[in-house]
C-alpha positions as CSV (number, residue, x, y, z in Angstrom):
1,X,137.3,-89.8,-8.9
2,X,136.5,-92.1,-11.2
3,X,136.6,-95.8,-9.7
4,X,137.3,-99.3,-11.3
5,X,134.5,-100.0,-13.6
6,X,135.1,-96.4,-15.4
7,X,138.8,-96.8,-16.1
8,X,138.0,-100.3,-17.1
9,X,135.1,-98.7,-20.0
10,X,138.4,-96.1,-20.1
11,X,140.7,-98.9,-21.4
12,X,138.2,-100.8,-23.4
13,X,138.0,-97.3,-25.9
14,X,141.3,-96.7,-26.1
15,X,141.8,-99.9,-27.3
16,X,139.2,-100.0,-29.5
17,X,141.4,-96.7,-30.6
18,X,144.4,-97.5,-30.8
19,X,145.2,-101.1,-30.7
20,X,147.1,-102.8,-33.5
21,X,147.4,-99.0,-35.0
22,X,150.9,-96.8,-35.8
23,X,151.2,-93.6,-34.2
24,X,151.2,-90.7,-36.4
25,X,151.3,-88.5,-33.8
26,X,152.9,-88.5,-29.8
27,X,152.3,-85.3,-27.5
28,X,153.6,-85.4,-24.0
29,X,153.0,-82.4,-22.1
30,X,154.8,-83.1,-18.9
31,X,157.9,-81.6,-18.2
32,X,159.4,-84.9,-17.2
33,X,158.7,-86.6,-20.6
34,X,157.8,-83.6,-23.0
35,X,160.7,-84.7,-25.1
36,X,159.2,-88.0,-25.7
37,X,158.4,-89.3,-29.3
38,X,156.1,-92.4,-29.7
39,X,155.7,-91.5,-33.6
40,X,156.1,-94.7,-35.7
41,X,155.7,-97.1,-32.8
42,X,152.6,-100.1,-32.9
43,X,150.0,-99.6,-29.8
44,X,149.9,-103.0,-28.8
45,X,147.3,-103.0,-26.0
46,X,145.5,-100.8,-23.1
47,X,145.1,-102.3,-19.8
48,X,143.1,-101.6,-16.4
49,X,144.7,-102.0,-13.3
50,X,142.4,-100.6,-10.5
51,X,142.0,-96.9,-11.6
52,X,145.7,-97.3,-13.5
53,X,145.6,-97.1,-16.8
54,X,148.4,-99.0,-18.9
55,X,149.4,-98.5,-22.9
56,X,151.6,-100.1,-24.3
57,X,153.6,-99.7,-27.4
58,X,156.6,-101.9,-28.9
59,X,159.8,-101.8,-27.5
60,X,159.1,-103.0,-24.3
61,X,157.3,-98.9,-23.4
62,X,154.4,-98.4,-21.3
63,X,152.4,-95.2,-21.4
64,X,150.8,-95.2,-17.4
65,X,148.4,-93.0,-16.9
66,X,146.2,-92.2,-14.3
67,X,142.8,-90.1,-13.9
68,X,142.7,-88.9,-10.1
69,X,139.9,-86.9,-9.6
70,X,139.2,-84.9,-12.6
71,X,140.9,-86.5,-15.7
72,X,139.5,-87.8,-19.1
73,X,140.8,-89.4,-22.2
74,X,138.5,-88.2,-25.4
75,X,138.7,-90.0,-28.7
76,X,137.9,-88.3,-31.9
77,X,138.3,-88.5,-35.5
78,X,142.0,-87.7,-36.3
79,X,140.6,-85.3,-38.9
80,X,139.4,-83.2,-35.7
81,X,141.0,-79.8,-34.6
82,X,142.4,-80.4,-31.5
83,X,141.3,-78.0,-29.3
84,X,143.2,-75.0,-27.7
85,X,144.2,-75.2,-23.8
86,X,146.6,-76.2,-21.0
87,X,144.8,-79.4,-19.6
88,X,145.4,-81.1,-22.5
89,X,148.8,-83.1,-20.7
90,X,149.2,-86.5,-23.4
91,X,147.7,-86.8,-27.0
92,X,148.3,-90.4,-28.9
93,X,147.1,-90.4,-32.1
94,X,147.0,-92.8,-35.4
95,X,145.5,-92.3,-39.1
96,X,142.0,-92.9,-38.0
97,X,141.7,-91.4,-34.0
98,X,143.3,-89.3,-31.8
99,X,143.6,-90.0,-27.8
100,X,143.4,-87.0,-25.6
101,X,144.3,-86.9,-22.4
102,X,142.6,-84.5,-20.5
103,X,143.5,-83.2,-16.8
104,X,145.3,-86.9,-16.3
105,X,146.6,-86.6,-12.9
106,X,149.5,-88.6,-13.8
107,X,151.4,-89.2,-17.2
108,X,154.7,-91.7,-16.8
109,X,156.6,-93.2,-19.9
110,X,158.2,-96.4,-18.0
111,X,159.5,-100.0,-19.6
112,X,157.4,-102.5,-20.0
113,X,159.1,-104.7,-18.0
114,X,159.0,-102.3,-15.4
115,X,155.6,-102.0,-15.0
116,X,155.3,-103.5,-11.3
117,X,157.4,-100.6,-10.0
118,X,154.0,-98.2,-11.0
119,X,151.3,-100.6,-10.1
120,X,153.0,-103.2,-8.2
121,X,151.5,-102.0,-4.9
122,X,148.2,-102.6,-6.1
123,X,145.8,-105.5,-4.0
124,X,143.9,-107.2,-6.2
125,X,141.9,-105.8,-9.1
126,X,138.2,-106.3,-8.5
127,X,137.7,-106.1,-12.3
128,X,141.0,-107.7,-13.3
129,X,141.6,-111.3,-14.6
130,X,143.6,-112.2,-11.6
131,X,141.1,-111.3,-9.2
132,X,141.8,-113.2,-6.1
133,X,139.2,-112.5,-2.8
134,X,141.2,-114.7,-0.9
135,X,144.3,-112.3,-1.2
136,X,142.2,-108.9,-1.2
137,X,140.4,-110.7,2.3
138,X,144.3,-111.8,3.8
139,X,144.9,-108.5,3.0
140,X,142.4,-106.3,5.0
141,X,143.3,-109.1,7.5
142,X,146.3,-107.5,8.1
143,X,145.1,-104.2,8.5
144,X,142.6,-105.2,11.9
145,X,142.4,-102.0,13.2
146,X,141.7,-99.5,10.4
147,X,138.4,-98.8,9.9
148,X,136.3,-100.8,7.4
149,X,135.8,-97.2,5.3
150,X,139.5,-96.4,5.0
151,X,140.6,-99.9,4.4
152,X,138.8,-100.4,1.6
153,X,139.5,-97.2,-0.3
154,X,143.1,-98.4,0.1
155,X,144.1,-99.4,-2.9
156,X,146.9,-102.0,-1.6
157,X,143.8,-103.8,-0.1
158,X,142.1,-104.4,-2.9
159,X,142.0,-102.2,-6.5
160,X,139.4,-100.5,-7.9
161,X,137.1,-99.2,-5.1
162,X,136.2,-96.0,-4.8
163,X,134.0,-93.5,-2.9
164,X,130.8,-94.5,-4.8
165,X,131.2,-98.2,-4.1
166,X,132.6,-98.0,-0.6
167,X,129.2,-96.3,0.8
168,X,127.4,-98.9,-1.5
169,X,128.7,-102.0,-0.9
170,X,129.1,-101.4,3.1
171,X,125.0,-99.8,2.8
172,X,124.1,-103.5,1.7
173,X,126.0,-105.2,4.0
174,X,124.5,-103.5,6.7
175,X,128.0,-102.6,8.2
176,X,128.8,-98.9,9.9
177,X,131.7,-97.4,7.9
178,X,133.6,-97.0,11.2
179,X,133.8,-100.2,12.0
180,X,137.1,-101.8,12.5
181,X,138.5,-104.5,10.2
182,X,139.2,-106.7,13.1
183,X,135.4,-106.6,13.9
184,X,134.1,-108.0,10.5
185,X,133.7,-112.1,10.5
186,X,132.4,-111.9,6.9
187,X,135.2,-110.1,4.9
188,X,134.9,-112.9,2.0
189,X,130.9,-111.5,1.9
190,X,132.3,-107.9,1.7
191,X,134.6,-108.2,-1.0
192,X,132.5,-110.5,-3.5
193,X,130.0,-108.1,-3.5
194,X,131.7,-105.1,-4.0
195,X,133.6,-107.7,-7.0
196,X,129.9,-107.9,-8.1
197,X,128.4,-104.4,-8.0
198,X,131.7,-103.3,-10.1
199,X,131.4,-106.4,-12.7
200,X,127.5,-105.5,-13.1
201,X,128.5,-102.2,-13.9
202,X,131.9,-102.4,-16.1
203,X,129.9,-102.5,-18.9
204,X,127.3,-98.9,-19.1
205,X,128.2,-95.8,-18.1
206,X,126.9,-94.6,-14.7
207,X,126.7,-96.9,-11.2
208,X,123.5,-99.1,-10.5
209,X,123.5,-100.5,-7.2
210,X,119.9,-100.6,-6.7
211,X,118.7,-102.7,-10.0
212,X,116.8,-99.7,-11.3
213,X,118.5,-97.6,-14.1
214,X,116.4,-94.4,-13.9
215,X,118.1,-91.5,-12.7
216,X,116.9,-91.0,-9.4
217,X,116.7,-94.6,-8.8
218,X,120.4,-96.1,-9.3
219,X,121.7,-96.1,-5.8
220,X,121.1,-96.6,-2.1
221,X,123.0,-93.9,-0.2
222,X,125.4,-92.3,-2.6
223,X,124.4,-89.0,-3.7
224,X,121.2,-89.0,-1.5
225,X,122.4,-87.1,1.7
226,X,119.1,-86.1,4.1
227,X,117.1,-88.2,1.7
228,X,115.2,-90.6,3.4
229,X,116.8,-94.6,2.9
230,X,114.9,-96.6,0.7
231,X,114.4,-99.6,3.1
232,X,113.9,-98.0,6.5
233,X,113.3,-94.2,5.8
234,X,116.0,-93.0,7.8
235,X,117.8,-90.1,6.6
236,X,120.7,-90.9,4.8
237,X,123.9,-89.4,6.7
238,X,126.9,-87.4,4.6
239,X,130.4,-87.0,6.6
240,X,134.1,-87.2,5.7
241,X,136.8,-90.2,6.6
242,X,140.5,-90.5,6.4
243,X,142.8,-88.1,8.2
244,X,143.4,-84.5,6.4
245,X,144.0,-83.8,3.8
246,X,143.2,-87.0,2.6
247,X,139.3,-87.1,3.7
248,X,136.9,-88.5,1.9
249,X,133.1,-88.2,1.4
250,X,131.3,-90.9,3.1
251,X,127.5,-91.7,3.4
252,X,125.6,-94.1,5.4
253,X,121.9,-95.0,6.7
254,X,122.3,-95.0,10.7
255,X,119.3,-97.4,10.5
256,X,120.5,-100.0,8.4
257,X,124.3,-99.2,9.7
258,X,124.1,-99.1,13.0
259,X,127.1,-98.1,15.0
């Protein structure tokens, strides 16, 4: 799934798309809003909010979208055949580019003014302009007993986090993904990093957690089950968290994570 700093680069070209720009053409392909017409309306902005995306056109609509696990959104020329097929659910388009969204795992046409009912939930956004550690650490405060892992893939602890970042950010803070909440004295440590990692990345395409960009250099444990860890050789564990059938992939270094 692609995690904060992705939909942030997300919004960024969609605004550089369609901001300030008429729509010529509005496709939704959801039953729920597939008689929908933005034609004629102004795009004023696209936002990030977590791994939310928000567009919004005059007269107080938002488009909110949302990637899960597999979706896209493409740009191209408006001049470009669209191409053929059913995962193709949202296309905005104005005289000069066309917005596809491709295998969004959510399309929702809702009021501007309503947009706190989609994204309300949310803790704060890691990559946001409100980010606040304070609320995203009173937050997993409240939450002592969940493991460290799970609480921080929660998005109504803090926004933005995904699996990539969780098995970073706990890797260099040397803290077992099973650990309980309760059991962590430096949460404010925890969270301002993982702000970090994500801010240090916003702006390139791919994660670097290590400092090195080349390929098989970027990050610590992610993507490097039974390799051995950089720092202590150990070999890096792989293993799911989260209750079924909402597990998630989890890896670790039992030497610098000791249980």
């Amino acid at each position: 799934m692609p995690e904060g700093d992705a939909v942030y680069r997300t919004a960024a070209r969609l605004r550089d798309a369609l901001d300030g720009r008429v729509l010529t053409r509005s496709d939704f392909r959801v039953p729920r809003h597939a008689s929908a017409d933005l034609t004629g309306r102004t795009v004023l902005t696209t936002l990030s909010r977590g791994k939310h995306l928000l567009t919004r056109v005059d007269g107080d609509l938002t488009v909110h979208t949302h990637l899960r696990m597999d979706g896209s959104w493409r740009i191209m020329a408006a001049t470009a055949r669209t191409p053929p097929g059913d995962q193709i659910r949202l296309i905005l388009a104005n005289q000069q580019w066309t917005a596809m969204g491709v295998k969004l795992g959510m399309v929702d046409l809702v009021r501007t003014g309503d947009e706190n009912r989609a994204v309300g939930h949310l803790g704060p956004d890691l990559l946001g302009p409100d980010w606040d550690p304070d609320e995203a650490v009173r937050r997993l405060r409240g939450v002592p007993g969940r493991t460290i892992g799970e609480a921080l893939l929660d998005q109504r602890n803090l926004a933005g986090i995904g699996t990539i970042y969780r098995a970073e950010t706990l890797f260099l803070r040397g803290i077992w993904p099973w650990r309980k909440v309760g059991e962590i004295e430096d949460l404010n440590g925890l969270v301002s990093l993982a702000q970090r990692l994500l801010d240090a990345n916003k702006g390139h395409a791919g994660t670097v957690t290590t400092g090195d960009r080349r390929p098989a250099n970027q990050t610590w444990v992610y993507g490097r089950a039974g390799r051995p860890c950089r720092r202590c050789g150990t070999r890096i564990s792989r293993g799911e968290m989260g209750a079924q059938p909402q597990e998630r992939l989890i890896l670790w270094c039992a030497g610098c994570q000791p249980s």
